[in-house]
C-alpha positions as CSV (number, residue, x, y, z in Angstrom):
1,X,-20.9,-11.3,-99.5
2,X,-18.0,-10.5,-101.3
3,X,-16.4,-13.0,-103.7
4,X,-13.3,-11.3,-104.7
5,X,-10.2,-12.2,-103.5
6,X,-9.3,-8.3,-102.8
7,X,-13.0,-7.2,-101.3
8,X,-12.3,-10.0,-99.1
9,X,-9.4,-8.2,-97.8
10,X,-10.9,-5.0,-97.6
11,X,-14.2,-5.8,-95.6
12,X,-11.2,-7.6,-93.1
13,X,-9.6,-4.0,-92.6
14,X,-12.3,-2.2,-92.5
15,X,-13.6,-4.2,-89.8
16,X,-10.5,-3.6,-87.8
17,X,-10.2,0.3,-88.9
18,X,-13.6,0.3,-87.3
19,X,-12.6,-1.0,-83.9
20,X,-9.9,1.4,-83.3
21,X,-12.0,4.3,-84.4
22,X,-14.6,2.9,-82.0
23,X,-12.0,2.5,-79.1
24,X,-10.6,5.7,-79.8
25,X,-14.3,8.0,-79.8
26,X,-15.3,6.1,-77.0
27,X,-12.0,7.4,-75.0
28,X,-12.5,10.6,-75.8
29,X,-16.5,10.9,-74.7
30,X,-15.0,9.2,-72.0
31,X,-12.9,12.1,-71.1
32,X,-14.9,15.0,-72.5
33,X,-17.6,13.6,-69.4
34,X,-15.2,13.7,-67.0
35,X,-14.3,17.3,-67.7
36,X,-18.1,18.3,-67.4
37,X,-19.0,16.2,-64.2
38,X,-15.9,18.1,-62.7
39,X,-17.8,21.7,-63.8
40,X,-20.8,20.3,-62.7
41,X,-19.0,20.1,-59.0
42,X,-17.7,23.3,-59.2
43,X,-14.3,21.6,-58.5
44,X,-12.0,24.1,-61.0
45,X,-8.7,22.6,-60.4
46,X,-10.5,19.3,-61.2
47,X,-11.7,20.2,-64.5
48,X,-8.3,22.2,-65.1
49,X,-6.7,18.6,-64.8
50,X,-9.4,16.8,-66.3
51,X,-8.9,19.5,-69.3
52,X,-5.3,18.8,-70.0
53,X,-6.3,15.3,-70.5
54,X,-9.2,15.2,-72.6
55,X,-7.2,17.9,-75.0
56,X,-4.3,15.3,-75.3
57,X,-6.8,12.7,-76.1
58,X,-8.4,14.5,-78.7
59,X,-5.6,15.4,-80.2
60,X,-4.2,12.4,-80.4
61,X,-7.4,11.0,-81.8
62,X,-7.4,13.9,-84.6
63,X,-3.8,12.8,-85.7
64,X,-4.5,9.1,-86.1
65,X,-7.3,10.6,-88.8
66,X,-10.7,9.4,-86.1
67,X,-11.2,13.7,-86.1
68,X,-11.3,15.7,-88.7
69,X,-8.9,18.7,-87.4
70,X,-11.5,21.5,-87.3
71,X,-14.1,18.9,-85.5
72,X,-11.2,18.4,-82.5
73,X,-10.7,22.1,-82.5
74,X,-14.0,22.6,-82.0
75,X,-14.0,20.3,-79.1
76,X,-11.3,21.6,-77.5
77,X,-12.8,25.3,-77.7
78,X,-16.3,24.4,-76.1
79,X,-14.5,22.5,-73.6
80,X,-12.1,25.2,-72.8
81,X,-14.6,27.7,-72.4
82,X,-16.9,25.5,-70.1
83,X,-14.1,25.0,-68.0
84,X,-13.0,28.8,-68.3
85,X,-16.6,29.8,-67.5
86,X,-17.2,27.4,-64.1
């Protein structure tokens, strides 16, 4: 354990940095499965829709720093092209 006034601090914020990064990943698996169970059902206008959101989400998650910006990319790209290929 930390005896330092400032460590203190830090283990504090990282604890709560961790959380939102948490809550934030777990959105976007959250979405990214809800675009594939909609290709799975062979429902395109489903996935189309289910798309739009699970790109906003992983953007959103690569500018508050939880994605590195070539990891959301990627994302988006594979998810693009599963729901491009149903």
């Amino acid at each position: 354990m930390a005896n330092i006034k400032s460590a203190k601090k830090r283990i504090k914020v990282i604890e709560t940095k961790t959380a939102r990064n948490k809550a934030i990943k777990s959105r976007v698996k959250t979405e990214v499965k809800k675009v594939l169970a909609a290709v799975e059902s062979g429902d395109k206008a489903a996935a189309k829709d289910q798309l739009l959101v699970a790109t906003s989400t992983i953007d959103k998650a690569k500018t508050k720093g939880v994605y590195h910006k070539k990891t959301a990319a990627r994302k988006i790209s594979r998810l693009t092209k599963a729901v491009n290929n149903a």
